[in-house]
C-alpha positions as CSV (number, residue, x, y, z in Angstrom):
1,X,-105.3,-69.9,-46.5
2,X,-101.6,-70.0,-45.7
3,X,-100.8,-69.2,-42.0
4,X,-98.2,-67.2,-40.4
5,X,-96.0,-67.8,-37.8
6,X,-95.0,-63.9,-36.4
7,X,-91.2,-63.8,-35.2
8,X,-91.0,-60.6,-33.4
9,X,-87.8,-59.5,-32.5
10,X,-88.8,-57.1,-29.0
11,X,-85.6,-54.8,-29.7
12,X,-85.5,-51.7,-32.4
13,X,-82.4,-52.8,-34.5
14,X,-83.6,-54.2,-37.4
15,X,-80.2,-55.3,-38.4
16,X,-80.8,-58.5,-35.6
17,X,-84.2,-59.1,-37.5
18,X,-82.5,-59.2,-40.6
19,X,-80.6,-61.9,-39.5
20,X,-83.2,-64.1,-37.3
21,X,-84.9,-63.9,-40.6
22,X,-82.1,-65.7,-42.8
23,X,-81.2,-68.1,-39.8
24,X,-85.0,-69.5,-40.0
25,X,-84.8,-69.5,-44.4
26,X,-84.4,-73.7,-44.2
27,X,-87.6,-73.7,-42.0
28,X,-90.0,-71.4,-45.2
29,X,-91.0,-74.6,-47.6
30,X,-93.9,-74.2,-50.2
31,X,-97.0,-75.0,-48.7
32,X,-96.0,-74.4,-45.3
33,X,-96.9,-71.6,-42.7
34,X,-95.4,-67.9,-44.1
35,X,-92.5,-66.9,-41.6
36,X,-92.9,-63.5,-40.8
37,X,-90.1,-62.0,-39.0
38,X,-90.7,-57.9,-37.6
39,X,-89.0,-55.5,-35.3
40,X,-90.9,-53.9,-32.4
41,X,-90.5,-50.5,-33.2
42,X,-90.5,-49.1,-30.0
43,X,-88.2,-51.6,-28.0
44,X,-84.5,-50.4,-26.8
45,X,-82.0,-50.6,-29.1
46,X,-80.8,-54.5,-27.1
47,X,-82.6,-55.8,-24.3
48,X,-79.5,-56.2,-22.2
49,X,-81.4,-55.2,-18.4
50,X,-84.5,-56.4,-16.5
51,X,-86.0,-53.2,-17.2
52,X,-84.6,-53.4,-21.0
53,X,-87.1,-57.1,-20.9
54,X,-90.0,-55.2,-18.5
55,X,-89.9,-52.4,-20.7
56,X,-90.8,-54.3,-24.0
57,X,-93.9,-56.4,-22.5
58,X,-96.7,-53.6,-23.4
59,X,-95.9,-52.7,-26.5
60,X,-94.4,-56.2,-27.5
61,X,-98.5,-57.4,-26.1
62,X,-100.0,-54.6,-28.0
63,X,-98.4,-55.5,-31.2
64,X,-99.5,-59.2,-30.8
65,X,-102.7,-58.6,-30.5
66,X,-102.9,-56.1,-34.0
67,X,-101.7,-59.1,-35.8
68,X,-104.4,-61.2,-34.5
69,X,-104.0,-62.7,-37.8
70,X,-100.9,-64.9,-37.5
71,X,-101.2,-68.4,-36.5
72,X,-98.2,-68.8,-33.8
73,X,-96.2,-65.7,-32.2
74,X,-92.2,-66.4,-31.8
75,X,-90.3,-63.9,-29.0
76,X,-87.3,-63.3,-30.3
77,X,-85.1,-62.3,-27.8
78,X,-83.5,-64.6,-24.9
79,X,-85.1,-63.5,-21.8
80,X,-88.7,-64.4,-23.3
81,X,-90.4,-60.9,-22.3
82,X,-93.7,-60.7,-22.6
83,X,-94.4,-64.7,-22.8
84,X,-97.1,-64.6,-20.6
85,X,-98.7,-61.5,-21.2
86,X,-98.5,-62.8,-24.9
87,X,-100.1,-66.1,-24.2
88,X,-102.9,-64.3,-22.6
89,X,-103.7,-61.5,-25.2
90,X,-104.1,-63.7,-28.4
91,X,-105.4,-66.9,-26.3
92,X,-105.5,-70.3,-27.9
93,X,-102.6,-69.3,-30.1
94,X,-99.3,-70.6,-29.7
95,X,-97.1,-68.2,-28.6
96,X,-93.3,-69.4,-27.9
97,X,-90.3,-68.2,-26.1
98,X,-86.7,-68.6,-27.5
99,X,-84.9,-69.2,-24.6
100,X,-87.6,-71.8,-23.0
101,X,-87.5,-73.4,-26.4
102,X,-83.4,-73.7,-26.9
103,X,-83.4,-75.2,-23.2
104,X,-86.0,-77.7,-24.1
105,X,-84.6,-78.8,-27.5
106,X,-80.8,-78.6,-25.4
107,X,-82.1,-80.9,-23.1
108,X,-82.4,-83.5,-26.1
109,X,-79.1,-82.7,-27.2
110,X,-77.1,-83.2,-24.4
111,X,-76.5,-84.0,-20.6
112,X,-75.7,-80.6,-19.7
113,X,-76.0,-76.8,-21.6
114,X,-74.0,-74.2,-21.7
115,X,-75.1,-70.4,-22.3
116,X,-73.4,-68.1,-24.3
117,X,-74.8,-64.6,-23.3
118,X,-73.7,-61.1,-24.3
119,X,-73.3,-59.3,-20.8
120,X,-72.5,-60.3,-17.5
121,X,-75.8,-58.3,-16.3
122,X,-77.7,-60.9,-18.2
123,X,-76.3,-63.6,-16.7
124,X,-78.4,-63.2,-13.0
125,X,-81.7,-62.8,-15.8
126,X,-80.9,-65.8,-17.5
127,X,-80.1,-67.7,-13.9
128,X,-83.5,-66.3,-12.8
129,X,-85.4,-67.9,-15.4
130,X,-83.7,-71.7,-15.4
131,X,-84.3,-71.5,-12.1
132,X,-87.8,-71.1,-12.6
133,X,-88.2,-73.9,-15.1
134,X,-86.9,-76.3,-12.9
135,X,-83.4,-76.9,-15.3
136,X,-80.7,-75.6,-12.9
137,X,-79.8,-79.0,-12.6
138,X,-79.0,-79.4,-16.3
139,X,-77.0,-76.3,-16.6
140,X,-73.5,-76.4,-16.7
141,X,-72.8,-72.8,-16.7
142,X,-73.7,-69.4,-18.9
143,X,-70.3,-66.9,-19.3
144,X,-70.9,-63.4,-21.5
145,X,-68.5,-62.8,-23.6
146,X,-68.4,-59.0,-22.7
147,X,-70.4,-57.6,-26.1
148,X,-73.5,-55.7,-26.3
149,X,-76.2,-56.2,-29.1
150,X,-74.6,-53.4,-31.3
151,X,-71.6,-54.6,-31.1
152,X,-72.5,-57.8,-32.4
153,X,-72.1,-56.9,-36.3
154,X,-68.2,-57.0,-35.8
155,X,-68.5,-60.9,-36.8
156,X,-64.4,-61.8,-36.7
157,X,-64.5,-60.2,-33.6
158,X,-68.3,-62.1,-31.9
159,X,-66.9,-65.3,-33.5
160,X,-63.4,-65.0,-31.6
161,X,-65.1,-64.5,-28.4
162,X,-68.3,-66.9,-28.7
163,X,-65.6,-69.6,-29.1
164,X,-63.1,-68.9,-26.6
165,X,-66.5,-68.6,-24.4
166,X,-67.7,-71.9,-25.8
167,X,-64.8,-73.8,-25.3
168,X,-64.7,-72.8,-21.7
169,X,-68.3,-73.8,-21.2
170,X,-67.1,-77.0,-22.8
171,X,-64.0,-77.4,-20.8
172,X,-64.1,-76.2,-18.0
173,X,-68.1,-76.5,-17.1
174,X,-68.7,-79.7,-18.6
175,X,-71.3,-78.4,-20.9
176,X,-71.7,-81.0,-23.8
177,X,-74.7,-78.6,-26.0
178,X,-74.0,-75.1,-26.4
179,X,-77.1,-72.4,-26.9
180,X,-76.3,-69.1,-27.9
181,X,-78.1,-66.5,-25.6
182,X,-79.0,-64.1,-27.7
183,X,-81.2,-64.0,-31.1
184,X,-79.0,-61.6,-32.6
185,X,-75.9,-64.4,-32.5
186,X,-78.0,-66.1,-35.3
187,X,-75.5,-66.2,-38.0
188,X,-72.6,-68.1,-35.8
189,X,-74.5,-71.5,-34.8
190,X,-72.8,-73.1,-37.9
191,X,-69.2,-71.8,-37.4
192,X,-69.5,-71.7,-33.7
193,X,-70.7,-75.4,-33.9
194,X,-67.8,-76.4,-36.2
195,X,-64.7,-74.8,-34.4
196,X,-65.9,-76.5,-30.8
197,X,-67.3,-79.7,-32.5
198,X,-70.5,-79.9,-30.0
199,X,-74.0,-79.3,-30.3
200,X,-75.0,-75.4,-30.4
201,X,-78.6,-74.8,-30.6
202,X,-79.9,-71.2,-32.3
203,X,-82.9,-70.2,-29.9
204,X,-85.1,-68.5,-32.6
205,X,-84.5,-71.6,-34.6
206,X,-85.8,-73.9,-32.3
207,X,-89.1,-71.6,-31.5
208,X,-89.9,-71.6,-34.9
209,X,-89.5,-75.0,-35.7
210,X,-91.7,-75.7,-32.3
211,X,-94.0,-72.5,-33.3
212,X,-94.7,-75.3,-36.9
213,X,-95.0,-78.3,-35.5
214,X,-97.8,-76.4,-33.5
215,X,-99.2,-75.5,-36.1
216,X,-99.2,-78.9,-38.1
217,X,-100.7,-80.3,-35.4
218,X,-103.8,-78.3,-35.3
């Protein structure tokens, strides 16, 4: 029986599922796990606050454990909500969170990462949690570049700022791997990656490919 890795995105806009979904399209291979990519129906519209993230971790849990059925669980959104909480409802499952997995697979990258987050109120979030993985030391900086998650499908626009953002990451902070902070940034790793000519790493991407080498592992 084929399993199922569940990406679930822990805001309502389905329009950011839709394109988690084709950012993880080189990681569905015949024979492998199915990747399954839904919206959490009653999360905010963007987690953009603490209580944006605190507010998703009941229903995000309670919708874990209905699909008890999938093999792995992804958390698509960059502040992890829920992780724990997660972990413990559908125990012995893996269950992975984007931004702990995009620091991990930056650290391979590259000496130091850079974080390119929508708002400036995420920032002191994202600090929070690097702080309590023990990475501070490998971060170089994280700068918003002043959009919310709605505003996000103006791509000429995102694309404009996530470089000038990038560059000054790279620049002026030192940072020699980029990781876009937010899962709805999907579609720009490629360009992004090819106008500042460093490493950028897509956070849902690197769950899911984590979230199957879990799975191949038994």
């Amino acid at each position: 029986m084929t399993q199922t890795i569940l990406v679930i995105n822990p805001n309502a806009t389905q329009a950011v599922t839709d394109g988690i979904s084709r950012a993880l399209a080189p990681l569905r291979f015949p024979g492998g796990p199915a990747i399954e990519c839904v919206t959490l129906a009653e999360g905010p519209p963007g987690v953009e606050s603490q209580q944006d993230a605190d507010g998703v971790i009941l229903p995000l849990t309670r919708l874990a454990r209905q699909r008890g059925d999938a093999g792995a669980y992804v958390i698509a959104c960059y502040s992890d909500p829920g992780l724990h909480a997660v972990r413990e409802a559908v125990a012995g499952k893996p269950v992975l969170g984007i931004a702990e997995c995009a620091m991990l697979t930056a650290l391979t990258r590259g000496e130091r990462f850079g974080v390119i987050s929508i708002l400036a109120r995420s920032v002191p979030r994202h600090l929070r949690y690097v702080r309590s993985l023990g990475l501070d030391g490998r971060l170089a900086g994280d700068l918003p570049i002043g959009l919310g998650v709605l505003e996000l499908a103006d791509d000429q626009r995102v694309l404009a700022r996530m470089t000038e953002v990038g560059r000054a990451l790279r620049d002026k902070h030192g940072a020699d791997v980029l990781i876009m902070g937010c899962a709805g940034m999907a579609r720009f790793r490629r360009p992004l990656q090819e106008a500042l000519e460093v490493a950028v790493v897509e956070p849902s991407f690197a769950a899911t490919s984590m979230a199957l080498g879990a799975l191949a592992g038994g």
